[in-house]
C-alpha positions as CSV (number, residue, x, y, z in Angstrom):
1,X,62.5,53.0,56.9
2,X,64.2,56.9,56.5
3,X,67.3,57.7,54.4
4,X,70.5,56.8,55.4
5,X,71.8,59.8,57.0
6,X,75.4,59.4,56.0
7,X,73.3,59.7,52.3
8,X,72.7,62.6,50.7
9,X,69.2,63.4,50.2
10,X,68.8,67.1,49.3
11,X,67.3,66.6,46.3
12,X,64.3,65.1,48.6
13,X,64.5,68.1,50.6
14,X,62.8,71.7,50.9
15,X,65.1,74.4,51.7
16,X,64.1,76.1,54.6
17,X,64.5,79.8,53.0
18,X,62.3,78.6,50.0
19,X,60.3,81.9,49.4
20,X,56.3,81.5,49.2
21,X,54.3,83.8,47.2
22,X,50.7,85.1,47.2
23,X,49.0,85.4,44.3
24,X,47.0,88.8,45.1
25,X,43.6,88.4,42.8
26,X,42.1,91.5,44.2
27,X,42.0,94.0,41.8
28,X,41.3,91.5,38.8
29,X,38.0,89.8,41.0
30,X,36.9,93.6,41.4
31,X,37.0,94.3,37.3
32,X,34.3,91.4,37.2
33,X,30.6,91.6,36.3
34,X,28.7,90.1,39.0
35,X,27.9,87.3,36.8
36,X,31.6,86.8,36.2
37,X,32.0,86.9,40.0
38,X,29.7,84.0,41.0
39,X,31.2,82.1,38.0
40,X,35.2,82.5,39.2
41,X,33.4,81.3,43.1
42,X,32.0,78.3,41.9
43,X,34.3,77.2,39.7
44,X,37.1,77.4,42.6
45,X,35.1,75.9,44.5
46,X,34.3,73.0,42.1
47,X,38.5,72.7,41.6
48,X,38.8,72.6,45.7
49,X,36.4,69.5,45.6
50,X,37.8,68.0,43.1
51,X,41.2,68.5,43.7
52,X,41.2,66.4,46.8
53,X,41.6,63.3,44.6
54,X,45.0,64.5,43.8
55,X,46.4,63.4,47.1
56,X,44.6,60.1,46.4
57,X,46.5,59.9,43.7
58,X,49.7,61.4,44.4
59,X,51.0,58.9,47.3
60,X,49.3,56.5,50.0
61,X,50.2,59.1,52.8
62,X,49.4,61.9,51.6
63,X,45.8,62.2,52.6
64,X,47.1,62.0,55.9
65,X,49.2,64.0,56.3
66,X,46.8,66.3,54.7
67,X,44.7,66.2,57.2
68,X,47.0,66.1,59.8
69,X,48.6,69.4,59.0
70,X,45.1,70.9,59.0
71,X,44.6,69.7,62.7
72,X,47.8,70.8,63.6
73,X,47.9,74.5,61.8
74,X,44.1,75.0,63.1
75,X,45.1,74.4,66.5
76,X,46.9,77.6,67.5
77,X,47.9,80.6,65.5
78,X,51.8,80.3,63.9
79,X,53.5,82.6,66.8
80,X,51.7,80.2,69.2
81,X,53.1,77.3,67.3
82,X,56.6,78.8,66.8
83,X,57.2,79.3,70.6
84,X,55.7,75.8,71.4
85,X,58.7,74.2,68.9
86,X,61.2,75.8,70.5
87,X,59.7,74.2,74.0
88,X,59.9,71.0,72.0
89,X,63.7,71.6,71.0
90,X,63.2,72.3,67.3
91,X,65.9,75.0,66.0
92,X,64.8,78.0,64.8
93,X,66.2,76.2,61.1
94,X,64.1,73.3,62.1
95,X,61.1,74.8,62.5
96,X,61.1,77.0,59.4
97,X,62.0,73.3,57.4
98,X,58.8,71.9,58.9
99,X,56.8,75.2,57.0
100,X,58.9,75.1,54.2
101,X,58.0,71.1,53.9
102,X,54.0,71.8,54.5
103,X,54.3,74.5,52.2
104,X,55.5,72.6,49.4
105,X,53.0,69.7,50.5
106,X,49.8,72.1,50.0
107,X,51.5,73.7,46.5
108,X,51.7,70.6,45.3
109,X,48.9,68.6,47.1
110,X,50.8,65.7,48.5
111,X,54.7,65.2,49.1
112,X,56.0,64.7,45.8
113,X,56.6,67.2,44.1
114,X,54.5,68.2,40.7
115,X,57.1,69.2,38.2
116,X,59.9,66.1,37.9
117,X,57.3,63.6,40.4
118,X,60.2,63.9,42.9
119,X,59.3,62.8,46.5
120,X,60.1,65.3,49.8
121,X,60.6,64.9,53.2
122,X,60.4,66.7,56.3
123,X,64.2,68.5,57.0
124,X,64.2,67.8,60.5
125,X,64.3,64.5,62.7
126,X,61.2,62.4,62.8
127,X,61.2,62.1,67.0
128,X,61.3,66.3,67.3
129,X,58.7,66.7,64.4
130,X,56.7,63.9,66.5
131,X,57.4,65.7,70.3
132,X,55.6,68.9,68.2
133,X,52.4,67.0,67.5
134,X,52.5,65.3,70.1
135,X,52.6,68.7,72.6
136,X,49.9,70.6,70.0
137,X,46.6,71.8,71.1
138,X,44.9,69.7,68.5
139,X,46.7,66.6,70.2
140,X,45.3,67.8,73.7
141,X,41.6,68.5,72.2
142,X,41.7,65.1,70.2
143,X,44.8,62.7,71.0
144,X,42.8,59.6,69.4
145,X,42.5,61.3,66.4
146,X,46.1,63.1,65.8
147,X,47.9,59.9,67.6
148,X,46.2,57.5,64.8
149,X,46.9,60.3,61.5
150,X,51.1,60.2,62.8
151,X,51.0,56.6,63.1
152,X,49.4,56.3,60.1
153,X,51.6,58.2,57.8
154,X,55.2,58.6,59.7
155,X,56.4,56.2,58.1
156,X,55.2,56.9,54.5
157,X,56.4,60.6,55.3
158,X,59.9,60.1,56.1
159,X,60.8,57.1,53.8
160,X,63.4,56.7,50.5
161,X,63.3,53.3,51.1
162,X,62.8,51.4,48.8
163,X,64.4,53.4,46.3
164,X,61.2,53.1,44.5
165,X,59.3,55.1,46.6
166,X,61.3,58.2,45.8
167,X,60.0,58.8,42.2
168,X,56.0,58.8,40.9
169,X,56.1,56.3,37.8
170,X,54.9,52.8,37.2
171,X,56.7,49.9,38.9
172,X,59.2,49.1,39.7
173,X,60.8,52.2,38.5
174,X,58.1,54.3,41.2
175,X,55.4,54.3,43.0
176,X,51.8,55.4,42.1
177,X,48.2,55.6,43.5
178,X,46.9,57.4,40.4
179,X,46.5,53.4,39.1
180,X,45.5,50.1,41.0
181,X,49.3,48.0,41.3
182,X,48.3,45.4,38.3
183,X,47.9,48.4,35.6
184,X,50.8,48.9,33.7
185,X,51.7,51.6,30.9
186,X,50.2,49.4,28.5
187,X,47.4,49.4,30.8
188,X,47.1,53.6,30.7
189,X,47.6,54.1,27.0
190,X,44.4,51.8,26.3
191,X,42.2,54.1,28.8
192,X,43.6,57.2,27.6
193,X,42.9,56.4,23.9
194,X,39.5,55.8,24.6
195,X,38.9,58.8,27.1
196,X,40.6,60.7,23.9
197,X,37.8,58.9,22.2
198,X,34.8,60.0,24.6
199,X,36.4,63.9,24.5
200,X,36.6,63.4,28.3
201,X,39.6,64.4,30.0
202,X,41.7,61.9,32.2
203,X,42.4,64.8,34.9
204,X,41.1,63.4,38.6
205,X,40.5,60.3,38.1
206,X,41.9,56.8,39.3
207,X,42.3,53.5,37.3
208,X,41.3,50.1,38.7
209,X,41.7,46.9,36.5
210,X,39.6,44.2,37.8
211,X,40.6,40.5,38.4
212,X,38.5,39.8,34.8
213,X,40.2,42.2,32.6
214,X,37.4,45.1,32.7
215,X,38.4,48.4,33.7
216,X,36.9,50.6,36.6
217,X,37.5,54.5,36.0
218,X,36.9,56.8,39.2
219,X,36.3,60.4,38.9
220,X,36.8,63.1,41.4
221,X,33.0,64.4,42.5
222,X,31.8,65.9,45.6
223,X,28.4,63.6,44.8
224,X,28.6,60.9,46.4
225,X,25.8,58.9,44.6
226,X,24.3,58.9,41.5
């Protein structure tokens, strides 16, 4: 369900003239040894494969969209996507809300936002940003695909309802995926005492109490076995 639009929701919203910086680590990388150099590679690397884990645990939707933006920004350059939302009505305002909102999304992998755990939505109606995927060139090259990552996470992308869903926090004051839905604070304070305890750091990782009691602790890894 979206917001009411007689409410007002810009605090759930990008503005469209949000400026984006680059962070330009040329000179800096150059000043390294090449020791240094292969280091600062694979550690990024390491954080990029890791990192994924934070849209697991930002928000149920959030992988998708994830990987729904990636289809859609792969598929034809910017200009190429530009002209194709104005063929698909979208304002020029419109359109610069949409990158504003997938801006924010990739700064702070996944659609709430990571300093206050406030969630944000796309600042333009949900049928135009739909009649833009829809007309894409990923949609043409793979419309099973793209027609089942919108379905999946429309909804999740445009909701405040419940008011719950509008704030990262345990329930029923938020929403979280960063714990299973029967782990409470008390819950998190017990697993962080003894991660405190076993010098390991609670930083990409997902808590699942089980039906007996017993605690299962996930941890971000691009191994998949062990």
């Amino acid at each position: 369900m979206a917001a009411d639009p007689k409410e007002d929701i810009s605090l759930y919203l990008i503005p469209p003239d949000t400026p984006v910086n680059k962070l330009d680590c040329t000179e800096a990388f150059k000043g390294l040894t090449d020791k240094e150099k292969l280091y600062a590679h694979h550690f990024g690397r390491a954080c990029w494969e890791g990192g994924l884990i934070c849209l697991l645990q930002t928000s149920p939707e959030s992988p998708g969209i994830f990987l729904l933006l990636g289809e859609l920004f792969r598929g034809q350059s910017l200009e190429a996507l530009k002209e194709l939302a104005n063929g698909c009505g979208l304002s020029d305002n419109e359109y610069k809300s949409f990158l504003a909102y997938s801006a924010a999304f990739y700064s702070n992998f996944g659609n709430y936002k990571s300093f206050g755990d406030t969630k944000f939505i796309p600042d333009l109606p949900r049928e135009k940003l739909e009649k833009l995927i829809t007309s894409s060139q990923c949609y043409r090259d793979n419309k099973e695909r793209i027609s089942f990552l919108w379905s999946s996470v429309a909804d999740g992308m445009f909701s405040l309802h419940p008011p719950a869903v509008r704030q990262l926090a345990f329930p029923p004051d938020g929403i979280t995926t960063y714990y299973s839905g029967n782990c409470g604070k008390e819950d998190a304070e017990i697993i962080k005492e003894f991660m405190l305890n076993k010098d390991l750091s609670p930083y990409n990782t997902r808590l699942f109490k089980n039906e007996d009691g017993t605690y299962e602790l996930r941890l971000a890894s691009s191994l998949t076995n062990g």
